[in-house]
N, C-alpha and C positions, 0 to 999 in steps of 0.2 A: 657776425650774423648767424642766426641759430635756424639751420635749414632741418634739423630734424623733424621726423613725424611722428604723430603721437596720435593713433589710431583707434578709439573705442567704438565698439561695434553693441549694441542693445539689441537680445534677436527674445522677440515676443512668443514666445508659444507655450504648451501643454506640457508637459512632461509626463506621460502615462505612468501612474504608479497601479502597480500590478499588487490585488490583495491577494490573500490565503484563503477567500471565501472559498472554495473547494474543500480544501480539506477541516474548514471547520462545519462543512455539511457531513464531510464525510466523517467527521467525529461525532456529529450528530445522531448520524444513523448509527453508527456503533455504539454508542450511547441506548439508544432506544430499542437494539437487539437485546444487548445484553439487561435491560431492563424487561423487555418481557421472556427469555430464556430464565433470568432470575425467578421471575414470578410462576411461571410455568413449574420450573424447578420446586420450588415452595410448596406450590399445591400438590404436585402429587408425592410431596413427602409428606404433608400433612394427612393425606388420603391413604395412602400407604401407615402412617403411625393409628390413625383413626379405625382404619380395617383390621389394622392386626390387633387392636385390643379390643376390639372385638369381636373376633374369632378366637382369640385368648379366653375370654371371659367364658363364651359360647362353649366353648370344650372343657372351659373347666364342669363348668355346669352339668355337662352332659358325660363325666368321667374319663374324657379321651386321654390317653397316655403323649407323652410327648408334646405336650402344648406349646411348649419355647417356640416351636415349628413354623407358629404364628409370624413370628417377626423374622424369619429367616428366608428371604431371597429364595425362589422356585421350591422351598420344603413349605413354603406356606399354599402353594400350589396345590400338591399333593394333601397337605392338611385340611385345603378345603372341601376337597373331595372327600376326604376324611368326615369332616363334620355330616355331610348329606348322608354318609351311610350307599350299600346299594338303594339304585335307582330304578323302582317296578316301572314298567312300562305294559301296554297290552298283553304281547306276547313274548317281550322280552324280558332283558332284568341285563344293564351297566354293574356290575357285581366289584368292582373300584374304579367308582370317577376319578378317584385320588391320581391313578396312576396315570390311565389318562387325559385329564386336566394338567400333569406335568411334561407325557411326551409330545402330546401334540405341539406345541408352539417348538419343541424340540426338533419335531420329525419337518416343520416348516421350515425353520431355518435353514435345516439343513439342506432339503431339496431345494430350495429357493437360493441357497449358496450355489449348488450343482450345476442348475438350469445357467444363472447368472458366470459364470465360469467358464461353462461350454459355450453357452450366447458371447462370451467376449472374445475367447478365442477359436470362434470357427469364422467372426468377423475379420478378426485379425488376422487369420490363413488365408482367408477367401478373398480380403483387398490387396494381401501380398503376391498369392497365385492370380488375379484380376491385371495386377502391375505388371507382374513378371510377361504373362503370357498377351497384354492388351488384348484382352478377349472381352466383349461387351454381355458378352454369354455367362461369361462366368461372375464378371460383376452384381448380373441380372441374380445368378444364383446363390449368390452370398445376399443379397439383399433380401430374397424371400425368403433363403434359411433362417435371416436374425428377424422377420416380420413373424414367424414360426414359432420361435423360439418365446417371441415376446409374448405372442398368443395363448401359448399354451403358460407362462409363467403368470398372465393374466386369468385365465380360467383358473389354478391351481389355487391362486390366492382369495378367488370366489369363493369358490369351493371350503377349503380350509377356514376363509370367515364364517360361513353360512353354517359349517358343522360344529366347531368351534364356539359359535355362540350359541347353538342346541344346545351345547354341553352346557354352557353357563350357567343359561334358563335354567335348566333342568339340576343343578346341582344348588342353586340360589331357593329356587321355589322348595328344595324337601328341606333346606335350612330354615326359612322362610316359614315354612306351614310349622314350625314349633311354635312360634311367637304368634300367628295371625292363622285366620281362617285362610282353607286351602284359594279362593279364589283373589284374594289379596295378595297372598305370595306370589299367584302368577304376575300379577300387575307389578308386584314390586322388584322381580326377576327380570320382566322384560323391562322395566325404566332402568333397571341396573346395569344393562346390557347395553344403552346408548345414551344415557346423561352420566357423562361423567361426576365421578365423586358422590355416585347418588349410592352403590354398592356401598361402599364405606362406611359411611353418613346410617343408611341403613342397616350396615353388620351392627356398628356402634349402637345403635337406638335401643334396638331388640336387645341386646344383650343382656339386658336386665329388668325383661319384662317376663312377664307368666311363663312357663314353660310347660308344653306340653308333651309329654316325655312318650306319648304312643304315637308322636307324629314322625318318628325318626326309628 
């Protein structure tokens, strides 16, 4: 007699299978960063090739020495100023925008480094001495020195925008008033100053239009 057992068991259920959907979202979004840094990228090298051959042309026209200047990184800064010539003003006179049109974004960085430096580490002192000594006192005064610190690195960049783009205006419009009547160049100075790629686009256009050689 055959007393063995012989025992199959059938168990019904799910078995969760776990996808990758995560990381093919998150390929996605990396995907679609680097599609608009791409495209970002593109246009302002286009805008960047477009303005400088056009400040190229502009100077040849206008016999400026050094024109290569154009297409060179922060010398084409200075060349722009260059093109404008001094800048009369009422009672003043900007006697080279060139120069600075090139220190300022200079003289920002570099304070803007400064501020951002001292603000990181007098945080970093102020929550170690906070630690060290549990003092609610002293927490309280690290946290207004970095509210201080942010403050003032916020007005600084107001400021430096607001003057900064005086200069632009003001160095675009006496570029500007060669090609077009003076009150055009204003208009096309202040759209240059906030739609992007419209500076460019407009260095390029003008380039090879009428010149008026007493407007400069």
């Amino acid at each position: 007699m055959d007393f063995g057992y012989n025992y199959s068991y059938d168990y019904d259920y799910n078995v969760p299978v776990y996808s990758d959907s995560g990381s093919e979202v998150l390929s996605v979004l990396i995907g679609i960063y680097l599609i608009i840094l791409g495209g970002a990228l593109l246009i302002m090298l286009v805008g960047y090739i477009f303005h400088s051959i056009g400040m190229y042309t502009i100077g040849k026209r206008m016999g400026k020495a050094h024109t290569w200047m154009a297409f060179v990184p922060f010398a084409r800064d200075y060349f722009q100023g260059e093109l404008a010539g001094p800048i009369r003003l009422k009672n003043k006179e900007i006697r080279n925008p060139g120069i600075w049109n090139l220190v300022l974004p200079i003289i920002f960085s570099a304070v803007t480094g400064v501020l951002t430096t001292v603000m990181i580490v007098g945080t970093v002192m102020g929550l170690l001495a906070a630690d060290t000594m549990w003092s609610a006192g002293a927490l309280a005064g690290t946290v207004m020195s970095l509210i201080m610190f942010y403050v003032a690195l916020i007005v600084f960049s107001v400021v430096y925008s607001a003057v900064y783009m005086v200069l632009k205006i003001l160095i675009n419009r006496q570029i500007f008033a060669a090609f077009t009547t003076d009150n055009m160049s204003v208009v096309h100075a202040v759209l240059s100053s906030i739609i992007p790629l419209y500076e460019a686009f407009c260095t390029f256009v003008f380039r090879n239009k009428e010149f008026n050689e007493t407007a400069v």
